[in-house]
C-alpha positions in Angstrom: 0.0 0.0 0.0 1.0 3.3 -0.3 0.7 6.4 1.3 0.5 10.4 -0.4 0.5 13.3 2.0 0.0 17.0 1.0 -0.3 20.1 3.1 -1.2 23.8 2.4 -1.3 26.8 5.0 -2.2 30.3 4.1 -3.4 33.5 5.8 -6.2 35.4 5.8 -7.7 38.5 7.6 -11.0 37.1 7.8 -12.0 35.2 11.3 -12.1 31.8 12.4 -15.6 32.4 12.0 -15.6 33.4 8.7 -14.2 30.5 7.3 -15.5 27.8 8.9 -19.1 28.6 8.2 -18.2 29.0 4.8 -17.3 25.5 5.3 -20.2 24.4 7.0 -21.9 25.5 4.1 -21.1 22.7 2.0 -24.0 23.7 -0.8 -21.8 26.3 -1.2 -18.4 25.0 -1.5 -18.5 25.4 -5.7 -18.7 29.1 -5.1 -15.0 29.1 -3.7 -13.5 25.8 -5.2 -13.9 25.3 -8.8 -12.9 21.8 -9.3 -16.6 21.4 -7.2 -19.4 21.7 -9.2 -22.4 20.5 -7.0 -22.0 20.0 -3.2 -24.7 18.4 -0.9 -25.1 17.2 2.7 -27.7 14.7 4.0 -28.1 16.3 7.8 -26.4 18.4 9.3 -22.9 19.3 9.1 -21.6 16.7 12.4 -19.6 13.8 12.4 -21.2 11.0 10.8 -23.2 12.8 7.6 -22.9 12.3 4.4 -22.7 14.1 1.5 -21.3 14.1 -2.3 -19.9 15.9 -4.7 -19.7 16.6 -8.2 -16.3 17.3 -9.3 -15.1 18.5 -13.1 -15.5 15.4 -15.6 -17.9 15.1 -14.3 -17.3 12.8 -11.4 -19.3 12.2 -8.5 -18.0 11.3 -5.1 -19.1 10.7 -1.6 -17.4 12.1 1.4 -18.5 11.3 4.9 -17.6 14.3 7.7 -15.4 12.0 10.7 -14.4 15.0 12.7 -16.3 17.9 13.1 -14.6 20.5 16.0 -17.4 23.5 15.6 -15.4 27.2 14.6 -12.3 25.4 14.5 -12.1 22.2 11.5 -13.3 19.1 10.3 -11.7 15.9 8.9 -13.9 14.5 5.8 -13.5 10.4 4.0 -14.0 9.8 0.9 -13.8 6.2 0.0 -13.1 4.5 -3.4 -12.3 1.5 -4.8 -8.7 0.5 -3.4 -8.2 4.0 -2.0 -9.1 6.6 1.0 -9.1 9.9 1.0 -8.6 11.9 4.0 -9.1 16.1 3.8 -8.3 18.1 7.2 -9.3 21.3 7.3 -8.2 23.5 10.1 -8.4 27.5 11.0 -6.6 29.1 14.2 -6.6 32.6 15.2 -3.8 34.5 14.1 -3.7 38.4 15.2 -5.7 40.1 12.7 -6.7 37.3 11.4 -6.4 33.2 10.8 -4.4 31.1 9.7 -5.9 27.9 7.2 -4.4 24.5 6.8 -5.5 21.7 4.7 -3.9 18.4 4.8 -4.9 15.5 2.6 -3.6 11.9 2.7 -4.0 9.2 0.4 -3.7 5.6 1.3 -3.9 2.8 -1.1 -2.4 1.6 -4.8 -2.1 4.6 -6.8 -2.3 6.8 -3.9 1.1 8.2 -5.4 -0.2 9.2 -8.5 -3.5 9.8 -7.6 -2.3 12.7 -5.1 -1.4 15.6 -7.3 -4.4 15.6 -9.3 -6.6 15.6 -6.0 -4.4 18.6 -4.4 -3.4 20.2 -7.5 -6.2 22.9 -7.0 -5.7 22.8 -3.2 -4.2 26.5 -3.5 -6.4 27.8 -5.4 -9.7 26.5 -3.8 -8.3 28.0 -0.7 -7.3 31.3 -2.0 -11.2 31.4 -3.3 -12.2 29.9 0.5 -10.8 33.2 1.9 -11.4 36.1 -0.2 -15.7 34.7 0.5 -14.7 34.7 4.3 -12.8 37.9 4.4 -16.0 39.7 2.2 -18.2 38.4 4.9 -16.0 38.4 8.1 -16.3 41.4 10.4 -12.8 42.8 11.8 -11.1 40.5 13.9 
């Protein structure tokens, strides 16, 4: 088996707030990351729901939420066929701001390949992620 890890940090002056309930609001998520062209949840957004996505393709993939830690991050799973996709998404406080880190990990065959297409965008959906949370974020 193998194993693909990626990680990306930026910062933003929009709160904590700001961006995790534009996570949260996972119908959304296409306005911010482009690769996504149809998000939905079933419930609400707490470990243990399930949702999918449409990605560009079109593909469409389910995601279950593991980890949900309200104003602060939540861990998502996608499973496929030999493969599982992990997707961390955390936000600290940062003065004047936050600070944003996602972290994806791949395990299974192909994971090595597989990796940079899934995180290829992974700058640019978060670069879209914050300039939605710092037009709706009031000063920090």
């Amino acid at each position: 088996m193998t194993t693909y890890t990626y990680e990306h940090t930026a910062t933003t002056t929009a709160t904590p707030a700001a961006v995790y309930a534009r996570w949260a609001d996972v119908a959304t998520w296409p306005t911010w990351d482009t690769s996504v062209l149809a998000a939905s949840l079933e419930g609400p957004f707490e470990p243990g729901s399930r949702g999918s996505m449409t990605l560009e393709g079109p593909m469409e993939v389910g995601f279950e939420l593991v980890e949900v830690d309200p104003g602060a991050g939540f861990l998502d799973e996608t499973v496929l066929p030999g493969l599982v996709l992990r997707f961390d998404h955390r936000v600290e406080a940062r003065p004047g701001g936050a600070e944003v880190t996602v972290r994806v990990s791949i395990e299974g065959e192909g994971a090595a390949e597989m990796g940079p297409m899934v995180t290829g965008d992974t700058p640019d959906a978060v670069a879209g992620l914050l300039r939605l949370a710092e037009r709706t974020s009031a000063p920090a």
